[in-house]
C-alpha positions in Angstrom: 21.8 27.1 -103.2 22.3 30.6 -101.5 19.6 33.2 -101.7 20.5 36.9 -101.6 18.2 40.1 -101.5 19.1 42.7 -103.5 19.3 45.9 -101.2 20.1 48.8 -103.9 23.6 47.8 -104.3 24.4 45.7 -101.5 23.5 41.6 -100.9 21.6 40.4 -97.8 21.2 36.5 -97.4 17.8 35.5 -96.8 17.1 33.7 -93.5 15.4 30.5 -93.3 12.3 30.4 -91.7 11.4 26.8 -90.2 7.9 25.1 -90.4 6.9 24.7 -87.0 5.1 21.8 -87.9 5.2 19.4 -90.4 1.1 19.9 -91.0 2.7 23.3 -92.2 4.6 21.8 -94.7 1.6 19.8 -95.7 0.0 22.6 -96.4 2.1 25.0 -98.2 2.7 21.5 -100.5 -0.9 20.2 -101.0 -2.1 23.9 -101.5 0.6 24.3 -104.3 0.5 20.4 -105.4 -0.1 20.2 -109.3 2.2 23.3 -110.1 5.0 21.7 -108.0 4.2 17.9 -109.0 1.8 17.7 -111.6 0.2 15.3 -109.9 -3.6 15.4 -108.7 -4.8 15.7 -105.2 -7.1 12.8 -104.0 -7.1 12.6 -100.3 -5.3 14.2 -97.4 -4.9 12.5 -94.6 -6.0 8.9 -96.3 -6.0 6.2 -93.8 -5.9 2.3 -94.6 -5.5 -0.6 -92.4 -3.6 0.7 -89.9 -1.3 3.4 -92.0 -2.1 7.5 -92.2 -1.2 8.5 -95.3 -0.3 12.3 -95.3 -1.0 13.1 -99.1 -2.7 10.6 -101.5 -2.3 11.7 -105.2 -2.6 10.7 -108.7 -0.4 11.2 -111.5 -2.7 11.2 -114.5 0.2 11.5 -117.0 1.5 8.0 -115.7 -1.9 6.9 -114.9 -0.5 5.5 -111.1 -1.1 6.5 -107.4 1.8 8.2 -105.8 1.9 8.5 -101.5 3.3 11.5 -100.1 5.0 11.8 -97.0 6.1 14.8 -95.1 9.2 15.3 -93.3 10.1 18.1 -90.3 13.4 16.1 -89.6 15.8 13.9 -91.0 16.5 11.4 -88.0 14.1 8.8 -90.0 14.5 5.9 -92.4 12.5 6.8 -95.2 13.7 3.7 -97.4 11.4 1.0 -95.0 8.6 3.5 -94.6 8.6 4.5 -98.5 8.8 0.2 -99.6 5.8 -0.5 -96.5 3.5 2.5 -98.4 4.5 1.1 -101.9 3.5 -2.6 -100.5 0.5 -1.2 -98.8 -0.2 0.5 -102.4 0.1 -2.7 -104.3 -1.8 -5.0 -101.5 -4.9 -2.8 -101.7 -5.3 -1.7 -104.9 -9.1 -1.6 -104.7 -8.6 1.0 -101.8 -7.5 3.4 -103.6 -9.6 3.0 -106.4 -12.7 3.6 -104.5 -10.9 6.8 -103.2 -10.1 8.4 -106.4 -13.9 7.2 -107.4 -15.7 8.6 -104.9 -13.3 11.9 -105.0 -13.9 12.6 -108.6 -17.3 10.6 -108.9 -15.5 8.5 -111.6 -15.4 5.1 -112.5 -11.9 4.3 -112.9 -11.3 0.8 -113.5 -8.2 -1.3 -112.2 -7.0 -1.7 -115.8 -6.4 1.8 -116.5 -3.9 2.3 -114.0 -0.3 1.4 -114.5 0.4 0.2 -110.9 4.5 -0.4 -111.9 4.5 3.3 -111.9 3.0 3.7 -108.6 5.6 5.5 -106.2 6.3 7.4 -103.0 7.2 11.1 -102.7 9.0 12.4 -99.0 9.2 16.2 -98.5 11.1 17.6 -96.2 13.4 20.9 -95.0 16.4 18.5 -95.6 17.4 15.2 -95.9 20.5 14.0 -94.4 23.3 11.9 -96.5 22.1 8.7 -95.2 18.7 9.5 -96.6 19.8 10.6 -99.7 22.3 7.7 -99.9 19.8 4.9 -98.7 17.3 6.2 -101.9 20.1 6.3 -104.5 18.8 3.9 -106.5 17.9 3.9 -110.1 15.3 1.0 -109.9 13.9 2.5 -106.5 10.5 3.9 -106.9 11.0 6.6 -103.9 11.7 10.0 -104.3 13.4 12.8 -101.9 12.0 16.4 -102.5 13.8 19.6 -100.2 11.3 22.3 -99.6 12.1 25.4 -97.4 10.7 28.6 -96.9 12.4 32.3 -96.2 11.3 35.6 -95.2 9.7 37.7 -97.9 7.3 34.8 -98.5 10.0 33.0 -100.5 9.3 28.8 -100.8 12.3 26.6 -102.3 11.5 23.6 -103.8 14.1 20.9 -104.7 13.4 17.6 -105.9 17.0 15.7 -105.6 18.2 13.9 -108.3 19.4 10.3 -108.1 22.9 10.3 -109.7 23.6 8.9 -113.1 25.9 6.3 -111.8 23.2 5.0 -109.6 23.2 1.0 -109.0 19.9 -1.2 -109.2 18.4 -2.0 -105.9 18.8 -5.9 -106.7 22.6 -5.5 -106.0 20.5 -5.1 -102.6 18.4 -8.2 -102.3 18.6 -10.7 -99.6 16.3 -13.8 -99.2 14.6 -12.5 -96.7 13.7 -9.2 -98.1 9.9 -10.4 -98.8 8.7 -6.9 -99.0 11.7 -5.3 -101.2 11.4 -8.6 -103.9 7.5 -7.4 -104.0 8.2 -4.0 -104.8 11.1 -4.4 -107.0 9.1 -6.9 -109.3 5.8 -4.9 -109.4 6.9 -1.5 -110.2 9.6 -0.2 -112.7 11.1 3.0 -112.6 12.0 3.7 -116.1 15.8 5.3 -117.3 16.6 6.6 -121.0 18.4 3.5 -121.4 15.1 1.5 -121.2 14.0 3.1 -124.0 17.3 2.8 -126.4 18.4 -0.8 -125.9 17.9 -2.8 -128.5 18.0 0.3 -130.9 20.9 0.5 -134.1 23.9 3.0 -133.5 22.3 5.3 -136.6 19.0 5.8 -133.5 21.3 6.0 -130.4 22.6 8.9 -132.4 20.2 10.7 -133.8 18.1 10.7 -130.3 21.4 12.2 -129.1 21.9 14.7 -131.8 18.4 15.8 -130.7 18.6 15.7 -126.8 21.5 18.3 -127.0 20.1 20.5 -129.1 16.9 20.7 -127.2 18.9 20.9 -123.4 20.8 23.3 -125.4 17.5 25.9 -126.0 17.2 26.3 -122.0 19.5 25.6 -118.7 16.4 24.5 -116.3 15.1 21.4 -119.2 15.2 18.5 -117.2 14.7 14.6 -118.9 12.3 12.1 -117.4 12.2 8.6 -118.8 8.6 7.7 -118.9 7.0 4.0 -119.6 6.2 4.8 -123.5 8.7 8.1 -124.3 11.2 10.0 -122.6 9.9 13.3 -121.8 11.5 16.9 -121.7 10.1 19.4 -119.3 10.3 23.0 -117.8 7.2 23.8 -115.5 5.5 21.0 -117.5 6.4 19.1 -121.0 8.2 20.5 -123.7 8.3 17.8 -126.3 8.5 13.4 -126.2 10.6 11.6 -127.6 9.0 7.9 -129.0 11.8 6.1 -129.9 11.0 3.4 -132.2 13.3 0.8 -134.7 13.3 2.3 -137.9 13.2 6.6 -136.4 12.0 8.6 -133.9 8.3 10.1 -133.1 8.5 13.9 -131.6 5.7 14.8 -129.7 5.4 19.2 -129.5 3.3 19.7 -126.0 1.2 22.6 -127.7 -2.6 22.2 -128.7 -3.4 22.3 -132.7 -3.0 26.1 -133.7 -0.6 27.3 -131.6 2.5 27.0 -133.4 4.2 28.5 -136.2 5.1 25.8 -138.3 5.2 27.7 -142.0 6.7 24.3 -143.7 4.1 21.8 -142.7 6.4 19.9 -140.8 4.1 18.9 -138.0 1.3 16.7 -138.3 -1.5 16.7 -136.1 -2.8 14.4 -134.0 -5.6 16.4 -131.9 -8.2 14.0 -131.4 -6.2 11.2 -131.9 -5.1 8.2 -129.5 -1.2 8.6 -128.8 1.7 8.2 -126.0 3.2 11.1 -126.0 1.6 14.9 -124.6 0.4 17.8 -127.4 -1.6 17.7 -130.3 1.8 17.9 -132.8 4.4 15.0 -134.1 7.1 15.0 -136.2 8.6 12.0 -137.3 12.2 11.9 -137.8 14.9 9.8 -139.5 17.8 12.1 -139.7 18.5 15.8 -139.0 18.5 17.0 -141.6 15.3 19.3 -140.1 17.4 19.7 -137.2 17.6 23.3 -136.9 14.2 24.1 -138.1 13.0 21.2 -135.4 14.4 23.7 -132.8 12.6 26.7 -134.1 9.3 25.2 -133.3 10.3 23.7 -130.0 12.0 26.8 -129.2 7.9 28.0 -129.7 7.3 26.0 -126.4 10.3 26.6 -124.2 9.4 30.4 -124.7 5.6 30.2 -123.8 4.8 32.0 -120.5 
């Protein structure tokens, strides 16, 4: 990424300006932590047995407790620290629930939290290829995010992408790994693929037929495989896909009245128990509504 400043008609880069400390990078990230993350602050500086957790969170979409760790250099293995917190996660579970109770003065119950989605965040300036190698794994529930600031106030925030050729961490497995074997079998870090095996040719193909179209509306969509749909975001969600045997569910993130939908395409579900985010579905078995489809979603991409 290179940053420029426009200067009437000339380019300036934009120097770097390092966090002194990594308490600074703490800060700028917890004070900023749903708009970067989505995710829900419970405790900073959590401690528990005999670890310091920088950043305890909790991502209510997944309904799971995600560590965050922060990062001033990249001279550190993050893969034995990150498997130790998701252990320490999985060991205590009770822990943490009395945290997020006490925090919120809630009553969360161990059953409502998927603890296979439970995962570990690192933040840092940069990560060296090691690091990034080491985590490059699609089954590996540990994620590297870049953050740097520069002068005019300007904050960069990077969450780096495992690639799509990524291998499975059990390639990895010795009998001695004790900790890794606990970690690989208790959470699951779900892929598109989870979601379409099994499924006919005629669904493979209409799910794709759809994906394009909607990375099509917008450059910055990213996809995000989730435990019951695969989800399409921006900022936040743009619209679910449920994929099921006989068609596809399409769940529009947009509460009941705020779309144009002159042919009654939509049906709402406000109110109603369901997977996927937004008060709108459409079911689909073809595409025939392709086009039109778009024109509503298109109603979400464009929302400030």
């Amino acid at each position: 990424m290179f940053l420029f400043k426009n200067n009437k008609q000339a380019l300036s880069t934009l120097k770097e300006i390092p966090f002194k400390l990594e308490r600074d990078l703490q800060k700028v990230f917890e004070s900023n932590l749903f708009e970067l993350t989505r995710l829900k602050l419970v405790k900073s500086e959590f401690t528990i047995k005999n670890y310091r957790i920088d950043t305890l969170a909790f991502d209510e979409e997944a309904k799971a407790f995600v560590v965050i760790e922060y990062k001033r250099s990249n001279n550190n293995s993050v893969v034995d620290q990150g498997i130790a917190y998701l252990n320490l996660m999985l060991d205590y579970k009770a822990e943490f629930i009395v945290e997020y109770n006490e925090r919120f003065n809630k009553a969360l119950l161990r059953s409502e939290i998927d603890w296979s989605q439970t995962k570990v965040i690192f933040v840092s300036p940069g990560f060296n290829e090691n690091q990034k190698q080491a985590t490059n794994f699609k089954d590996l529930a540990i994620e590297l995010w870049e953050v740097k600031q520069f002068e005019g106030d300007i904050i960069t925030v990077n969450p780096i992408k495992k690639s799509k050729s990524a291998p499975s961490i059990k390639q990895l497995q010795g009998a001695e790994d004790t900790e890794l074997k606990k970690v690989v079998s208790e959470t699951k870090v779900y892929i598109e693929e989870d979601h379409l095996q099994g499924k006919n040719e005629t669904i493979k193909e209409l799910y794709e037929d759809f994906k394009n179209a909607i990375l099509n509306l917008a450059p910055d969509v990213d996809v995000e495989a989730k435990k019951s749909y695969i989800a399409y975001k921006r900022e936040r969600n743009i619209v679910d896909f449920e994929i099921q045997t006989k068609g596809i569910k399409l769940w529009l993130n947009a509460k009941k009245g705020s779309i144009d939908d002159p042919k009654k395409l939509t049906e709402d579900k406000s109110g109603k128990g369901h997977w996927g985010n937004g008060d709108y579905v459409i079911s689909i078995k073809d595409t025939s509504n392709l086009e039109y489809i778009m024109f509503l979603i298109k109603q979400i991409v464009n929302k400030p």
